[in-house]
Residue frames as qw, qx, qy, qz and C-alpha x, y, z in Angstrom:
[[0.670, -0.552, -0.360, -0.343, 52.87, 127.34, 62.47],
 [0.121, -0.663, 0.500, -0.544, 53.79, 128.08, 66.16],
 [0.836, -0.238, 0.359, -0.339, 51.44, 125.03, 67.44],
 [0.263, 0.273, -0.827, -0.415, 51.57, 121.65, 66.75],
 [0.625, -0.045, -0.337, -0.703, 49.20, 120.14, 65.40],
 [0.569, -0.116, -0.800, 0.149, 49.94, 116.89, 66.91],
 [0.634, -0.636, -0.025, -0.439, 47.92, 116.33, 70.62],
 [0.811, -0.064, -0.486, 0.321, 50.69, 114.32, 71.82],
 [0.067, 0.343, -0.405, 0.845, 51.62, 117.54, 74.37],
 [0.271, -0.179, 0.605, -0.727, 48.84, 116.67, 76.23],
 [0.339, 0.016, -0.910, -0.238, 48.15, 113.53, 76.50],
 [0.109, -0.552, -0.800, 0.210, 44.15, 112.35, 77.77],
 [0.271, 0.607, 0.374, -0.647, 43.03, 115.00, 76.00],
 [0.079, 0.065, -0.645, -0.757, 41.89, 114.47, 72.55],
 [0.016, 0.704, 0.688, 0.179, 38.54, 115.66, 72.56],
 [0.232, 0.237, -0.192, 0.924, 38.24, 119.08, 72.38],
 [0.369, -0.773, -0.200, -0.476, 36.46, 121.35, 75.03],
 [0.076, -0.772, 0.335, -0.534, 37.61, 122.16, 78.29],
 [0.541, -0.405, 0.581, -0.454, 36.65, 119.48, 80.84],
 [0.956, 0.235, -0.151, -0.086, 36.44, 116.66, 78.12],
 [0.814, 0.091, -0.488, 0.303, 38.97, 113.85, 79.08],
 [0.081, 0.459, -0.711, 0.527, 40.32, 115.04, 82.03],
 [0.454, -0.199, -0.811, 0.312, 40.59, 111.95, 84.64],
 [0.314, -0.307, -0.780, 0.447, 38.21, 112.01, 87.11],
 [0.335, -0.135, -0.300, -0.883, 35.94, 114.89, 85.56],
 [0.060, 0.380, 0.835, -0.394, 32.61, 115.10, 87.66],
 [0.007, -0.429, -0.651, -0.626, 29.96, 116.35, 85.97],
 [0.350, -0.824, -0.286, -0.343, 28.02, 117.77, 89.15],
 [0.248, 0.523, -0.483, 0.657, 29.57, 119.46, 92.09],
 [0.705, -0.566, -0.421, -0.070, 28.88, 118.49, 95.91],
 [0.005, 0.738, -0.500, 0.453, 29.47, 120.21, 98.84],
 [0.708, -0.032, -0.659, 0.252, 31.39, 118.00, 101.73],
 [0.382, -0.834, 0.198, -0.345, 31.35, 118.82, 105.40],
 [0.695, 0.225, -0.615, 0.297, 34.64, 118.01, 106.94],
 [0.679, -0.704, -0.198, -0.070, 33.86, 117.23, 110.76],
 [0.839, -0.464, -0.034, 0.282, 36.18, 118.43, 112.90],
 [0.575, 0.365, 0.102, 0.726, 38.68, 120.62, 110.31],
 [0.234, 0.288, -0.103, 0.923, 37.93, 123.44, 111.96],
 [0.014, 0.356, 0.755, -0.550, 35.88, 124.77, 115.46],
 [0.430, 0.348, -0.045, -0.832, 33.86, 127.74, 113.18],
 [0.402, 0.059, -0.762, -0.504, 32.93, 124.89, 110.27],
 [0.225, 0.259, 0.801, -0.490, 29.44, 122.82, 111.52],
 [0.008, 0.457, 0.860, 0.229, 25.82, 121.51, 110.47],
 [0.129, -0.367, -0.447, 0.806, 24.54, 124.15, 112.23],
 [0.378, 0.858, 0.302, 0.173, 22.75, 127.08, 111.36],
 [0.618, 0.500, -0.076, 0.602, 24.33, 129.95, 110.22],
 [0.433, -0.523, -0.081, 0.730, 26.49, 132.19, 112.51],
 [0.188, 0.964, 0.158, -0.101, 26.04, 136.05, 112.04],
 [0.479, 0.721, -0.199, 0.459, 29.18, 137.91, 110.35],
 [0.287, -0.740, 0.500, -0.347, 30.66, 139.32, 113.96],
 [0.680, -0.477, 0.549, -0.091, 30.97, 135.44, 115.04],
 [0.694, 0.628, 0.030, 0.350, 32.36, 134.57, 111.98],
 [0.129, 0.876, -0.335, 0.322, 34.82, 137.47, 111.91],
 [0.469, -0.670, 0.496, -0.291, 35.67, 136.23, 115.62],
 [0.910, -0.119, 0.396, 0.015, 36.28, 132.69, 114.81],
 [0.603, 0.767, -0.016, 0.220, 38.16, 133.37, 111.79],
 [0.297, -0.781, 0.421, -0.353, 40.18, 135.59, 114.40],
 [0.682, -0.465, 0.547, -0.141, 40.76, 132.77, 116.87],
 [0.932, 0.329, 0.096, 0.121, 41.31, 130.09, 114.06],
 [0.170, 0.925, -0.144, 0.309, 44.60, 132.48, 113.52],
 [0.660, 0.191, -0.323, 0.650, 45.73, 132.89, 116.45],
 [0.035, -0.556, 0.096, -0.825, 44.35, 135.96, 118.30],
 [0.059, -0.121, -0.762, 0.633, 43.91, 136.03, 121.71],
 [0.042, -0.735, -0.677, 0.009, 39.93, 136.12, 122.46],
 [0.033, -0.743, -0.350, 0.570, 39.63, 140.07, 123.74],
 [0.070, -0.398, 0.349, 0.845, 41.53, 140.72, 121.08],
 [0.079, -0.183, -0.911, -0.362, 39.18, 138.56, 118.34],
 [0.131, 0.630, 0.757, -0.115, 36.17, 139.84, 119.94],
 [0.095, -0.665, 0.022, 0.741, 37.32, 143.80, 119.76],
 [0.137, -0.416, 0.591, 0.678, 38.31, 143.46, 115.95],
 [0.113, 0.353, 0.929, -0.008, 35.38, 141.12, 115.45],
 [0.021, -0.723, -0.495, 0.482, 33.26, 144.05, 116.54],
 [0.023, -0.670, 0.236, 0.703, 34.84, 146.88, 114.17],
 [0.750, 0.605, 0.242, 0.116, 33.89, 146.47, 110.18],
 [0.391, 0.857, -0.325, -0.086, 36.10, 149.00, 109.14],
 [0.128, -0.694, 0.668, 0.236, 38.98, 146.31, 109.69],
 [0.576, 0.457, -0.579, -0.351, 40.07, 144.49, 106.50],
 [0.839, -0.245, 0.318, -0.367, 39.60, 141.18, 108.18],
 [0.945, 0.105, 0.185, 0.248, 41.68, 138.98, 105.17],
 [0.555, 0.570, -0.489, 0.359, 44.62, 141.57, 104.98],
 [0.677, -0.594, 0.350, -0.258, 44.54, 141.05, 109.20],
 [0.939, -0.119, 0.324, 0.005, 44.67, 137.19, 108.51],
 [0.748, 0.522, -0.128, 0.390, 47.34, 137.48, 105.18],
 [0.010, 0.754, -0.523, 0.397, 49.72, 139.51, 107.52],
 [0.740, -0.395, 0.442, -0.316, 49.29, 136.70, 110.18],
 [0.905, -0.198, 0.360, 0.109, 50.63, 134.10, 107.97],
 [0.417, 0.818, -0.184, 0.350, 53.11, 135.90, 106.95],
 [0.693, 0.113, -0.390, 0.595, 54.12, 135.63, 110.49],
 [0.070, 0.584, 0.001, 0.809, 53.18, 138.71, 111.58],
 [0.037, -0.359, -0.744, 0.562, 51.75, 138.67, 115.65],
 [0.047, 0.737, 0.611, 0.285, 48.16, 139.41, 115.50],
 [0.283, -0.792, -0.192, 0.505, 48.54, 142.79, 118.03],
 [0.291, -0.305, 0.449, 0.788, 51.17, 143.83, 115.70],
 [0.227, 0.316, 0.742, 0.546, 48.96, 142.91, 112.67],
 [0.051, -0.803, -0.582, -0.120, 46.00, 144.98, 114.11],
 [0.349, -0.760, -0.013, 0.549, 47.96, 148.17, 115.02],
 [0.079, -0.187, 0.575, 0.793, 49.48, 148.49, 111.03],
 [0.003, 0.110, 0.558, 0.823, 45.80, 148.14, 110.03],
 [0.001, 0.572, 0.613, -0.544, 44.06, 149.45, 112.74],
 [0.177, 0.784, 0.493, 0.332, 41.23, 151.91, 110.74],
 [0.178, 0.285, -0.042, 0.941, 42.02, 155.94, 111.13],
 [0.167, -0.557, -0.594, 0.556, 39.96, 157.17, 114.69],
 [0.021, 0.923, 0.372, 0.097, 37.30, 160.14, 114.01],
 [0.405, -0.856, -0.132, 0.292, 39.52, 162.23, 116.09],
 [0.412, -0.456, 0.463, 0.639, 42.63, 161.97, 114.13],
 [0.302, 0.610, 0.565, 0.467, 40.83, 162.47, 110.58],
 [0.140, 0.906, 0.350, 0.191, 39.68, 165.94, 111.37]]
């Protein structure tokens, strides 16, 4: 036998199923609102996708013209933008390696 049988490898759990014993196991989920963690985050109602996008942007790091421009454009990938950014990357920089391919230069 590869296992052992004994439960002593992981201890506070000797009932079996997944979420049985573990400390501090909540049975329902709630959502928190954490005031103040972040200018896009709010009671509000919701905010359309472009001001999103743009806050997301600014939250980052991007200058505003830039954050509204990029905001504006779907075709850009919006979380490999932000994964290049904390990586380190300057946002200008980031949006120029995955600026979308122009009409003009496709054909």
């Amino acid at each position: 036998m590869l296992v052992s049988a004994a439960r002593s490898f992981l201890p506070g759990f000797d009932r079996p199923g997944k979420t049985s014993g573990v400390p501090g196991h909540q049975e329902s989920m709630t959502v928190h609102q954490i005031q103040g963690s972040s200018p896009c985050a709010g009671s509000g109602p919701a905010v359309d996708v472009r001001t999103w996008r743009r806050c997301r942007l600014l939250e980052a790091g991007f200058p505003v013209s830039l954050a509204q421009w990029v905001a504006a454009d779907p075709r850009f990938d919006l979380h490999a933008l932000l994964e290049l950014v904390d990586r380190g990357c300057p946002p200008p920089l980031a949006v120029r390696i995955l600026a979308p391919e122009s009409r003009e230069s496709a054909s």
